[in-house]
N, C-alpha and C positions, 0 to 999 in steps of 0.2 A: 504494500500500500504506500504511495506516496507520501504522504504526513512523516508515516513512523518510519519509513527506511530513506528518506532523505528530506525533507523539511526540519521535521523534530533536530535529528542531529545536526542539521547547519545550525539551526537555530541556537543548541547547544555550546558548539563551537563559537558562533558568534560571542557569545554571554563570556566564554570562558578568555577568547579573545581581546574582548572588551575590558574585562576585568583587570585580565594582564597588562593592558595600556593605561589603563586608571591607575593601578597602583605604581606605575613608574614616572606618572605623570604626563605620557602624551595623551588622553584626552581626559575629558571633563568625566565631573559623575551625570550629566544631563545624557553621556552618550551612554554611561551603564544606564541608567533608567530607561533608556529607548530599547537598549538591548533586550533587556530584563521584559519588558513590557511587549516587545515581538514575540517575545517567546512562548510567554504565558497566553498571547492570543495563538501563536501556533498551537498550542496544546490546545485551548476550549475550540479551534476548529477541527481538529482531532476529535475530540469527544464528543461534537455534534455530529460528525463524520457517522464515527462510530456506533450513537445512538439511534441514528435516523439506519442504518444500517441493519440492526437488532429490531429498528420499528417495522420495516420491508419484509427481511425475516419472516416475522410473526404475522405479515400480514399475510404471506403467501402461504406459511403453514398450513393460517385459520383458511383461507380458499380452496388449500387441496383438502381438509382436513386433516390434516395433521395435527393432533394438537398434543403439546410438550410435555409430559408429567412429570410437578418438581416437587423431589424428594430431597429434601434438608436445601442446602444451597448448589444438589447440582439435578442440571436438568436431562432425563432420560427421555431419549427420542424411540 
């Protein structure tokens, strides 16, 4: 998937990046906060990714009849 095998980890990179030039002083903390804040939006694009995913799933289960039966926290198909 996109996000998590290269989004996510740029975005990572970028933070860790970032961070490393903060602390030596070539850039501002204005640019760790931009980093910081790309990232955490990569991530809830991720999870809505994700969730809207899981929602599709469950719709086309419920259309063939398929439907999932969950026992404790894991679901048997």
């Amino acid at each position: 998937m996109l996000f998590r095998d290269r989004i996510l980890p740029a975005a990572h990179d970028r933070v860790s990046s970032v961070r490393a030039a903060f602390e030596t002083g070539e850039v501002g903390f204005d640019s760790l906060i931009d980093a910081e804040r790309d990232l955490r939006n990569d991530d809830l694009g991720y999870q809505v990714a994700m969730a809207g995913r899981s929602r599709r799933r469950a719709e086309l289960d419920r259309a063939l009849g398929d439907m999932p039966v969950l026992q404790g926290e894991e679901v048997i198909r």
